[in-house]
N, C-alpha and C positions, 0 to 999 in steps of 0.2 A: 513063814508068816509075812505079810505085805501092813508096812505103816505105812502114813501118807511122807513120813521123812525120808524113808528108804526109796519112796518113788520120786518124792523132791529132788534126791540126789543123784538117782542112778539120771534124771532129766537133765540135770545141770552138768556134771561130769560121769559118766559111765568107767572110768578109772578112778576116780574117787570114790564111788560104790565099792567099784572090786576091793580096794583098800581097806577099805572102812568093814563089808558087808561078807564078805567071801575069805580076803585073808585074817580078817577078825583084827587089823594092825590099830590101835588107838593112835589118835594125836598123841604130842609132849604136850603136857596139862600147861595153861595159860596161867602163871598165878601175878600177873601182874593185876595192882587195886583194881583198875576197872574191866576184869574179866566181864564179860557178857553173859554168861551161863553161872555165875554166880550170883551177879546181882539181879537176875530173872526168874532166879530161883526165890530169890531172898524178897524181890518184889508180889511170888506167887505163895511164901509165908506171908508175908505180911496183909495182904488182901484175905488168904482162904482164913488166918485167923484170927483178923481184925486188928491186928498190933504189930505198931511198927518198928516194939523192942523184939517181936518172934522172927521178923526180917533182920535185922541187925544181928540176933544170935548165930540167925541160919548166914548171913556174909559170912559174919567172923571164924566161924566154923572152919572156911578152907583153908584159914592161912595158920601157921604156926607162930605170927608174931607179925601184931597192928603197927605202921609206921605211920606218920605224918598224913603219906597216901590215900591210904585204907581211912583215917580219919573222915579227911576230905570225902572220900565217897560213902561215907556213911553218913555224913552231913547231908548227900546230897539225897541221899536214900530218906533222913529226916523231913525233909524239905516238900521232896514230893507224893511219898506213901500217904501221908494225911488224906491231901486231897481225893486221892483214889481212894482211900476207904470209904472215904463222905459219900464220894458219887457212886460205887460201884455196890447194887444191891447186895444182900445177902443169897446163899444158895447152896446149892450140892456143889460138892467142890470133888473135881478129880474122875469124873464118872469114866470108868473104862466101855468101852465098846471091843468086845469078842467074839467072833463068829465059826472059830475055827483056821481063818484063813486071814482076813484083816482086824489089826488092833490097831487102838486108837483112844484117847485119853482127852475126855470134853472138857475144858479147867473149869467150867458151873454152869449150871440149870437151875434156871429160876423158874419156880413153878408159877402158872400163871391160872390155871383152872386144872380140872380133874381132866388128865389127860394130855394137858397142854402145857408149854413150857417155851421158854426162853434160854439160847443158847449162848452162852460169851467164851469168848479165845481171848486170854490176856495177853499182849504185847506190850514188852520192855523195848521200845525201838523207836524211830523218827522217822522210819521209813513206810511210813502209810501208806505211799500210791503204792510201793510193791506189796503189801499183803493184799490190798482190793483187789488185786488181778491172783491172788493166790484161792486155791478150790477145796482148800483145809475144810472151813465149817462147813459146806456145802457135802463133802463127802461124811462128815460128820452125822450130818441133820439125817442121808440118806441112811447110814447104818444103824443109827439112834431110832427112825422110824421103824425100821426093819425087823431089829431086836427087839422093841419092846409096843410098839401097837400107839403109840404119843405120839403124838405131831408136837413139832417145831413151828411156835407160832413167829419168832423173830429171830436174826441172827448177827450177834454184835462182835466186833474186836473193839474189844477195853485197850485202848492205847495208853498207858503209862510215859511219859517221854523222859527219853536220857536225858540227862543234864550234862551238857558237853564242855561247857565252860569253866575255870580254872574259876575256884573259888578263891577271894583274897584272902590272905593269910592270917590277916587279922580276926575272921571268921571264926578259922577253924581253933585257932586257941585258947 
């Protein structure tokens, strides 16, 4: 089976494929507060179900015990999930795309008429110019037309951005 992250990666290192894709070898899990795959996740509950306590539960969930840290990045999580919920329509959240041979996972479709639809990729990240050169929705939109007979009237990344600065202390308690 072919994702676009399995070809993202065999692109960027083809030993890190083999690693990852062939030996089946997982990373050592990242559990420092500001993991990225946690709080991306926690940003992708919080948007697919409108509340920014379903993001915060889905953070908390990885760690065994909230420190100071974790606070701080849950604050930060408070801070900026609002606004994205504000701006970011409602929609089909999670659409799989499977054709036998490429999978692929849309994070929402907003319908816009019968037939027609709007595509969004949520991004937890501050690196904009590199997803604009990335062919993610684009191979998206191709398979989503394919499978199902809809056209892809637009195609957006929702940028969420990291908060990367040290909140004061007096903030968080």
């Amino acid at each position: 089976m072919i994702s676009y992250s399995k070809v993202e990666t065999w692109n960027s290192c083809p030993y890190k494929y083999k690693l990852r894709y062939i030996d089946k070898l997982e990373p050592i899990p990242d559990t420092r507060p500001d993991n990225a795959l946690f709080e991306g996740t926690a940003v992708h509950e919080g948007i697919e179900n409108r509340s920014v306590d379903k993001a915060i539960e889905s953070y908390k969930s990885n760690f065994s015990e909230i420190t100071k840290d974790h606070e701080i990045e849950i604050l930060k999580l408070k801070t900026i999930l609002p606004r994205a919920i504000e701006q970011i329509p409602e929609g089909e959240y999670e659409y799989k795309l499977f054709d036998g041979l490429f999978i692929g996972y849309i994070d929402m479709l907003v319908k816009i008429d019968e037939g027609l639809y709007d595509l969004y990729d949520f991004k937890f990240s501050n690196n904009i110019s590199g997803y604009k050169k990335s062919g993610q929705v684009h191979i998206y939109k191709y398979y989503y037309e394919k499978l199902t007979g809809n056209k892809i009237r637009n195609m957006y990344y929702a940028f969420i951005p990291k908060m990367k600065e040290k909140l004061d202390e007096s903030i968080s308690e």
